[in-house]
C-alpha positions as CSV (number, residue, x, y, z in Angstrom):
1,X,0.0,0.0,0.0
2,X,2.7,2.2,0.8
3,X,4.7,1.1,-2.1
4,X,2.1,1.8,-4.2
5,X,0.6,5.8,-3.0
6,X,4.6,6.9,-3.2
7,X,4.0,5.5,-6.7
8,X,1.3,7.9,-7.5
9,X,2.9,10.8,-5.9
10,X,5.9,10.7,-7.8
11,X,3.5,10.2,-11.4
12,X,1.3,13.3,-10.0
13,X,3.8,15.9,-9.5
14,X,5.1,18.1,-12.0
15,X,7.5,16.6,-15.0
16,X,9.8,20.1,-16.0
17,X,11.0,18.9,-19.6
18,X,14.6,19.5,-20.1
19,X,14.6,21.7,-22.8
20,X,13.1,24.4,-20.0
21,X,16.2,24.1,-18.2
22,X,18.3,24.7,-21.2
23,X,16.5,27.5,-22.3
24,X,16.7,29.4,-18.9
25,X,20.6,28.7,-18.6
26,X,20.9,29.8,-22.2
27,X,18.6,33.1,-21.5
28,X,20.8,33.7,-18.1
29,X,23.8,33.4,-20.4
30,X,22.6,35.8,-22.5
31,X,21.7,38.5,-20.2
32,X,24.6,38.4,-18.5
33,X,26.4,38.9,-21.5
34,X,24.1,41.4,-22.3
35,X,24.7,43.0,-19.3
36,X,28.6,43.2,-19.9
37,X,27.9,44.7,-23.0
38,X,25.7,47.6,-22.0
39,X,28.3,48.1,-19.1
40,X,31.3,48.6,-21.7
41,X,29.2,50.6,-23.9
42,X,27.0,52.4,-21.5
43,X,27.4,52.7,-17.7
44,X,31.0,52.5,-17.9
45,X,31.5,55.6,-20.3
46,X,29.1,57.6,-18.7
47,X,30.5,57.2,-15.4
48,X,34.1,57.9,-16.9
49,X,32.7,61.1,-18.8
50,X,31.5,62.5,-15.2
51,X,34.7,61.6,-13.5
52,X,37.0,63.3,-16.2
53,X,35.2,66.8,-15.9
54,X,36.9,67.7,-18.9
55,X,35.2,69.9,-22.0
56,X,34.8,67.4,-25.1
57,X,32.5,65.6,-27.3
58,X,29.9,63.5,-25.2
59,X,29.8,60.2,-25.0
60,X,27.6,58.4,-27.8
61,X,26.0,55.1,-28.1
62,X,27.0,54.5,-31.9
63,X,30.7,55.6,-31.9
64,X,29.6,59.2,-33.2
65,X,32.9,60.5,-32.6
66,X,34.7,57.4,-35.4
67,X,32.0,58.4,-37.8
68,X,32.3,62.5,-37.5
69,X,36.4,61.6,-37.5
70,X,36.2,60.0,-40.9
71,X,33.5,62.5,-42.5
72,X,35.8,65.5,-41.9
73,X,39.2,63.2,-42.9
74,X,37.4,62.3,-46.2
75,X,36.1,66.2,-46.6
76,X,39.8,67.9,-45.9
77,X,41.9,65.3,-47.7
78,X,39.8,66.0,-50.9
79,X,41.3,69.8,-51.3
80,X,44.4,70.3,-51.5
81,X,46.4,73.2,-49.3
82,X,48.0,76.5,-51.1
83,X,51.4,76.3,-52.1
84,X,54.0,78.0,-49.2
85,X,50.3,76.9,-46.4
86,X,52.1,75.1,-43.8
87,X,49.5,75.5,-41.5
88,X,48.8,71.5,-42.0
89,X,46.5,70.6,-38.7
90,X,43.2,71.4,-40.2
91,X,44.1,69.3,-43.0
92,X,45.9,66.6,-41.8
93,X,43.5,66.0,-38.3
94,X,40.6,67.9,-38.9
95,X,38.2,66.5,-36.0
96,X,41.6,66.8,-33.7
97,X,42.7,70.4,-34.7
98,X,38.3,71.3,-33.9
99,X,38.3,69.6,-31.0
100,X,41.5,71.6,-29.7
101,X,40.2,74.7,-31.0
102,X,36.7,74.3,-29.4
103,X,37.9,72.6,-26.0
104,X,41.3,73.4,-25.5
105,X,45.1,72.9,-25.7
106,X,45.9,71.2,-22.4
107,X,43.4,68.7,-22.2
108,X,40.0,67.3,-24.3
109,X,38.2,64.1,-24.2
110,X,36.9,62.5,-27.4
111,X,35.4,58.9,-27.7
112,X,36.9,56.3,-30.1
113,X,33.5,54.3,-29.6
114,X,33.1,52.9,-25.8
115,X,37.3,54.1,-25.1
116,X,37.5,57.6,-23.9
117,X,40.5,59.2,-25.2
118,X,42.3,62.9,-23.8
119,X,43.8,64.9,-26.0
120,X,46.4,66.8,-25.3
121,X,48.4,69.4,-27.6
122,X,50.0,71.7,-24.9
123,X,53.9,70.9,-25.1
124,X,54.6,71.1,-21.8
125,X,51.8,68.8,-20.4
126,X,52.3,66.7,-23.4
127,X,56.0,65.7,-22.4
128,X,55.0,65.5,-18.8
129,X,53.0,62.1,-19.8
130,X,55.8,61.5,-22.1
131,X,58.2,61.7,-19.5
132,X,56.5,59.8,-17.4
133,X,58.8,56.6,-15.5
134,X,56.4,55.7,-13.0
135,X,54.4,52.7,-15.0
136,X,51.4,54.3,-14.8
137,X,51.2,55.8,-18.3
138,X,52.2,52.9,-21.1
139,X,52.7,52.4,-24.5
140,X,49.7,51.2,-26.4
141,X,49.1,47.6,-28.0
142,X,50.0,47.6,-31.7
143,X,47.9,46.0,-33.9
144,X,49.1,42.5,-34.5
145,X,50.2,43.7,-38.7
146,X,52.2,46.4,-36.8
147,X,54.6,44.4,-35.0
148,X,55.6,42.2,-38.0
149,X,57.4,45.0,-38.5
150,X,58.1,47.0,-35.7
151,X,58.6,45.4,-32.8
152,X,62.1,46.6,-31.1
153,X,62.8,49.1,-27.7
154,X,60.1,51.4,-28.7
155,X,57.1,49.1,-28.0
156,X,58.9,47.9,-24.7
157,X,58.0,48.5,-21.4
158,X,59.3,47.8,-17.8
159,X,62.6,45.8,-17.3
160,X,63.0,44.9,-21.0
161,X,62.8,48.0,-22.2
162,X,66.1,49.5,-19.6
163,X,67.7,45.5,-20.5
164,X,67.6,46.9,-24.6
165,X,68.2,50.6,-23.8
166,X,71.1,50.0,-21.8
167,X,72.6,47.6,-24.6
168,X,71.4,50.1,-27.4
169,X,72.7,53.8,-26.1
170,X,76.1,53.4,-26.3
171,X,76.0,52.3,-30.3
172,X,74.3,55.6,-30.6
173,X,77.6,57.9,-28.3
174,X,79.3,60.5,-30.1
175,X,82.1,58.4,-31.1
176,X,80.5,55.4,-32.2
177,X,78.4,57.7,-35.0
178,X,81.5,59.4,-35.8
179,X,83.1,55.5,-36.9
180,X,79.8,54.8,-38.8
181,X,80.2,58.6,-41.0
182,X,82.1,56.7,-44.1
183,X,78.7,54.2,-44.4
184,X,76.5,57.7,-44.6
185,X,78.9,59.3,-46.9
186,X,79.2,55.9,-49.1
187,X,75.1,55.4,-49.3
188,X,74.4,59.2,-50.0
189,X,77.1,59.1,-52.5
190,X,75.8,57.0,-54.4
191,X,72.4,58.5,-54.4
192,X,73.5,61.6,-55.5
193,X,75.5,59.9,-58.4
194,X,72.2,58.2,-59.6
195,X,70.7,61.2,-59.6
196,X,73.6,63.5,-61.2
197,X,73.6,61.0,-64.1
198,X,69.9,60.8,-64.4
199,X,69.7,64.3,-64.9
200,X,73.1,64.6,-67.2
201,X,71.3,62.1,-69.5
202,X,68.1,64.4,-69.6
203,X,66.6,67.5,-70.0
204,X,65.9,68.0,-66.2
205,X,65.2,64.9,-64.1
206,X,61.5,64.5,-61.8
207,X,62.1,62.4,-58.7
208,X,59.0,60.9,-57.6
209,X,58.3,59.7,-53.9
210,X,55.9,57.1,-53.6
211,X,52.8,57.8,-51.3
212,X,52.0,55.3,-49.4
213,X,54.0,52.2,-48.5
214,X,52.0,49.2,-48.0
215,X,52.8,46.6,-45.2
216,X,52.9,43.4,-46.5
217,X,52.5,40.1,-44.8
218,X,56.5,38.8,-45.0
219,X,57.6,38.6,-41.4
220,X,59.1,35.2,-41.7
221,X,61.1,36.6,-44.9
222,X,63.0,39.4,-43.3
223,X,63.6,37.6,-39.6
224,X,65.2,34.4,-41.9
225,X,67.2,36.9,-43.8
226,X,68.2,39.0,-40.7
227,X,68.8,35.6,-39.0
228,X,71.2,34.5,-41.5
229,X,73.1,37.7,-41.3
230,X,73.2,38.3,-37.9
231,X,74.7,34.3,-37.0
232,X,77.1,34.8,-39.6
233,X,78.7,38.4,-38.4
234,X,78.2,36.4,-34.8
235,X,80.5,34.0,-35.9
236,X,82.8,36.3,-37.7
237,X,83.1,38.7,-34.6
238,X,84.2,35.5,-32.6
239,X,86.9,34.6,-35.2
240,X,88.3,37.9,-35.0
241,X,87.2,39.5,-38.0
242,X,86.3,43.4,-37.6
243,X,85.1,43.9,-40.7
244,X,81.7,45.6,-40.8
245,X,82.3,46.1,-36.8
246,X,81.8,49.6,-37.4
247,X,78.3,50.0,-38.5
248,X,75.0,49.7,-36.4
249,X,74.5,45.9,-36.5
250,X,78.5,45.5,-35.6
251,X,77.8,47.8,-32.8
252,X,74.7,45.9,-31.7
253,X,76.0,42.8,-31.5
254,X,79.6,43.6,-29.7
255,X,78.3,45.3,-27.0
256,X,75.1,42.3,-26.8
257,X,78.2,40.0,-26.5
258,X,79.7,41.3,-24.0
259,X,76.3,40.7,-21.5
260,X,76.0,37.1,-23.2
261,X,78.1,33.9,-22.7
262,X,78.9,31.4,-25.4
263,X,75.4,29.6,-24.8
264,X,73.4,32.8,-25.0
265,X,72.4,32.2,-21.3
266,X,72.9,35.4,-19.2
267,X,70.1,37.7,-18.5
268,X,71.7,40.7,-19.1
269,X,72.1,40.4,-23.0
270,X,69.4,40.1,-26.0
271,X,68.3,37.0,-27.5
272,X,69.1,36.8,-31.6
273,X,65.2,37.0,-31.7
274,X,65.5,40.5,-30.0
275,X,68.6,41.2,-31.9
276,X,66.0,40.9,-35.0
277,X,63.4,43.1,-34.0
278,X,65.7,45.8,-33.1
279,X,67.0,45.3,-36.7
280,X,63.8,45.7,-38.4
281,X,62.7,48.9,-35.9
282,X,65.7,50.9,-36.7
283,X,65.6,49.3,-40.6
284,X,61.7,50.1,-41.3
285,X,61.3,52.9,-38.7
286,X,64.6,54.6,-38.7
287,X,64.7,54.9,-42.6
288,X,60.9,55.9,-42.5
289,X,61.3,58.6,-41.0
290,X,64.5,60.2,-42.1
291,X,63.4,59.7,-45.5
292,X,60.1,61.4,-45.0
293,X,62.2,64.4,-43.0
294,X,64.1,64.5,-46.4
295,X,61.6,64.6,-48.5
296,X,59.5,67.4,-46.9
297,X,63.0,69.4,-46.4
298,X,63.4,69.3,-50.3
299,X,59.9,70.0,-50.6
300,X,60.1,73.3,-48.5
301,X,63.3,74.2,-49.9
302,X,62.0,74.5,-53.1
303,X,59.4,76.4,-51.9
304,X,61.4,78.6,-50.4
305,X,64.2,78.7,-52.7
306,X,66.2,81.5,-50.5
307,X,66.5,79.3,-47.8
308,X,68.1,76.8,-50.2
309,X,70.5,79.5,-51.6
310,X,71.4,80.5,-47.9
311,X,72.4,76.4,-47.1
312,X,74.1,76.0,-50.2
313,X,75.9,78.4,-49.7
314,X,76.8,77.6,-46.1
315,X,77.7,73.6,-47.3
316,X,79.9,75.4,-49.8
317,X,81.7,77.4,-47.4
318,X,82.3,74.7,-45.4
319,X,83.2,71.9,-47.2
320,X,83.4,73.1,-51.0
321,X,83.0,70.0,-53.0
322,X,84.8,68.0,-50.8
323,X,82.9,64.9,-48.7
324,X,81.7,66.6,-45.4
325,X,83.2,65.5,-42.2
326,X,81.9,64.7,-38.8
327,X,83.2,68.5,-37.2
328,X,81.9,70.3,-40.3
329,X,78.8,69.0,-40.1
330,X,78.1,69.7,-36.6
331,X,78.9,73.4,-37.8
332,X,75.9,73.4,-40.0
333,X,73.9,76.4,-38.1
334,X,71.4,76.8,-41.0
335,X,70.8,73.2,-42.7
336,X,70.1,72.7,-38.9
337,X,67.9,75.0,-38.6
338,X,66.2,74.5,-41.4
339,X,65.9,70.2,-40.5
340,X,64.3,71.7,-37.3
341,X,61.9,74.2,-38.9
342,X,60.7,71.2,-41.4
343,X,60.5,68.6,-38.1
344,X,58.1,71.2,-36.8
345,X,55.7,71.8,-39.2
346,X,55.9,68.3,-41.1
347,X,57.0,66.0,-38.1
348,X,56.7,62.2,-39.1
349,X,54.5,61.5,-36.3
350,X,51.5,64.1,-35.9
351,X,50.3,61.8,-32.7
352,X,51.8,60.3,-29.8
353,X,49.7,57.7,-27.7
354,X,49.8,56.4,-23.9
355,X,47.5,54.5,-21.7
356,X,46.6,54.6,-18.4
357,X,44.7,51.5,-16.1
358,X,44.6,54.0,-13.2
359,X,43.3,57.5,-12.4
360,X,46.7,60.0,-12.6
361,X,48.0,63.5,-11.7
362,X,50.3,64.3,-14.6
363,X,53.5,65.5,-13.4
364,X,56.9,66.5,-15.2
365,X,60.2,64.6,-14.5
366,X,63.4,63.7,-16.4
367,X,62.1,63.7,-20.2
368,X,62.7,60.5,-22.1
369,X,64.6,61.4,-25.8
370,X,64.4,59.0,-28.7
371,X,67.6,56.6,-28.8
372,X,68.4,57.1,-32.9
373,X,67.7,61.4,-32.8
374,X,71.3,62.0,-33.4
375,X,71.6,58.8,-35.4
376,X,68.8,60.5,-38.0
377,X,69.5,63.6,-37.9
378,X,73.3,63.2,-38.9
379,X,72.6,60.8,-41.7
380,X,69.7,63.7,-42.7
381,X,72.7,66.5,-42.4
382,X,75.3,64.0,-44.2
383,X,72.5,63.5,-47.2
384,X,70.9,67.2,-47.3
385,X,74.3,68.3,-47.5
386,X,75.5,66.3,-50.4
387,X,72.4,66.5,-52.7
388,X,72.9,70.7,-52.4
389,X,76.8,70.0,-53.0
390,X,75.6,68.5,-56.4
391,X,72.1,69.3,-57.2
392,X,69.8,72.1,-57.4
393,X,65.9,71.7,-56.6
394,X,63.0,72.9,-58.1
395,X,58.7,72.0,-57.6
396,X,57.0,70.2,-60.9
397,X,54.0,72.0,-62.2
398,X,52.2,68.7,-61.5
399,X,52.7,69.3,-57.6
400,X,50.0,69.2,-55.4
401,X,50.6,70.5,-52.0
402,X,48.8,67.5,-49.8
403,X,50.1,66.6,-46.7
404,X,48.9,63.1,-45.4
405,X,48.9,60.6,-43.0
406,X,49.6,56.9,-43.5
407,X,51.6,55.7,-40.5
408,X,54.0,58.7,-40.9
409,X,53.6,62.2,-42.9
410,X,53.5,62.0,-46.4
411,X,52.7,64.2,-49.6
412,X,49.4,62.5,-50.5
413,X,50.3,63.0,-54.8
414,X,53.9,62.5,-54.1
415,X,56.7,65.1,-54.3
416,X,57.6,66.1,-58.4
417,X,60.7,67.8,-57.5
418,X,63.2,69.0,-60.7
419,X,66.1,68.2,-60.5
420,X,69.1,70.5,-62.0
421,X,73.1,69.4,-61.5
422,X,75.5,72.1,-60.2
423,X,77.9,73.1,-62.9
């Protein structure tokens, strides 16, 4: 009897079908992901738009900001600036260079969808987060195409970053770019030759500079190349050979030695693989930008063609058609001055960013330079120097004054230049 009323208990209550259960874990699932979302998108931007109390653009559900940003990119980059306009902001970062104007120099917050971003175009609170060594303000991610080709000291933070700068500065000392002057006379030379005979054979030569350089997808390429070369001046160094000791890779890997033992064990040196990627940032991002510094130099010298009179005639005085020299070139007050003036109004970089995981005060300290500055701007001096030795410039009719971004500072149409030898 028992047996069989516990039988018709269990068979009266309530059967919940499996499929109920799945459905309410799924449903759970989704709103808590749903939840997530609205939080990154929502809550969380609004609550860091009221702690900021900075002037800017509010915060929008629908990435406003990205889609205003690329409206007045596609609107400036369609006309072109005046010749002799080197007023390039509203041009070349037309929602920045409003932003500024509306909100203000030191500091104003714009939204690259849910991510707030502060601006800041005041130089002296601009290298107070640059000079920043307390962690809290970091280098950003690059994007994973980025570091196939960049991927050396200036993406590094923390420990490895003083490990490679400590190994890196002294190849950069006084002295050491002294020894590496006959490889910038030697390249330049025979730049200038090309060009010389290009023109000799011609009526008047046009040198074209491409616009945009694409990245391409050969990573594995260049580290097996730069493998190959590296293990074999390795193995030369060891046998005793100094050839080639004196140029930058020489100078990398002697003083890497010297903090490695013969299995590659000690802390204190670089791997081969960070050997590489130091190769390829001063390769692709050390002749990026001094070519691009060139390039706008020779563009704004042939716009203003008194100022190329005035350092022609200054490389003349000092070197006459001789090769110049290490002392003379420090000498150089105007071709300096004028590679200043041109990194100010056409630097390669327009923008800088940091990060911060933690509310900040910013505050100055010791500033932090760039490790190849005197590396670059002695190859630019060396190169400048030789091309007005030898050449005189001119702008093409077909010359379109665009400045433009595309990783570093390009003319959009290229830079026609006329070239004329010196008699």
């Amino acid at each position: 009897m028992l047996r069989a009323g516990a039988s018709s208990l269990a068979a009266a209550a309530p059967c919940v079908p499996w499929s109920f259960l799945v459905y309410g874990i799924l449903a759970l699932s989704l709103l808590r992901q749903a939840g997530r979302l609205l939080h990154r998108l929502w809550w969380r931007p609004r609550r860091l738009e009221r702690a900021q109390g900075l002037g800017g653009t509010p915060h929008r559900l629908l990435a406003r900001d990205l889609r205003e940003n690329a409206r007045m990119n596609r609107e400036a980059w369609s006309r072109p600036l005046p010749l002799r306009c080197h007023d390039i902001a509203p041009r070349v970062a037309p929602f920045l260079c409003r932003n500024v104007r509306e909100h203000g120099k030191q500091a104003c917050l714009l939204w690259f969808g849910p991510v707030p971003r502060v601006v800041v175009a005041d130089p002296q609170v601009a290298r107070d987060v640059l000079s920043n060594k307390f962690g809290h303000l970091e280098k950003p991610n690059f994007p994973a195409l980025t570091k196939l080709l960049v991927d050396g000291v200036a993406g590094l933070e923390g420990e490895k970053w003083v490990k490679h700068r400590r190994i890196l500065n002294p190849a950069f000392h006084v002295e050491k770019l002294k020894s590496m002057l006959p490889a910038f006379s030697a390249c330049c030379d025979e730049l200038v030759s090309n060009w010389v005979e290009s023109v000799k054979s011609s009526d008047g030569w046009y040198l074209p500079t491409k616009n945009n350089r694409r990245m391409h997808e050969i990573n594995n390429e260049v580290s097996s190349l730069l493998r190959g070369l590296i293990e074999k001046r390795m193995q030369a160094m060891k046998e005793g050979e100094s050839h080639g000791k004196d140029d930058l890779l020489g100078l990398f890997l002697e003083l890497n030695m010297r903090d490695t033992d013969e299995h590659g064990q000690s802390s204190l040196g670089m791997t081969i693989e960070d050997v590489i990627e130091e190769c390829k940032l001063f390769y692709f991002a050390g002749m990026e930008t001094t070519s691009v510094l060139l390039t706008w130099a020779m563009v704004l010298l042939c716009m203003h063609p008194e100022w190329q009179d005035r350092a022609k005639e200054e490389v003349f005085g000092l070197f006459g058609k001789n090769k110049p020299e290490y002392d003379g070139l420090s000498r150089l007050k105007i071709l300096t001055m004028i590679l200043h003036e041109v990194l100010r109004l056409y630097p390669p970089a327009i923008a800088i960013s940091r990060k911060t995981y933690k509310e900040m005060e910013i505050g100055g300290v010791r500033p932090r330079t760039c490790i190849g500055q005197n590396f670059a701007l002695l190859e630019a001096k060396m190169a400048l120097s030789m091309i007005l030795q030898r050449l005189e410039f001119e702008l093409a009719p077909s010359y379109t004054h665009a400045p433009h971004t595309v990783i570093t500072l390009h003319p959009m149409h290229g830079a026609q230049i006329k070239l004329k030898a010196v008699v």
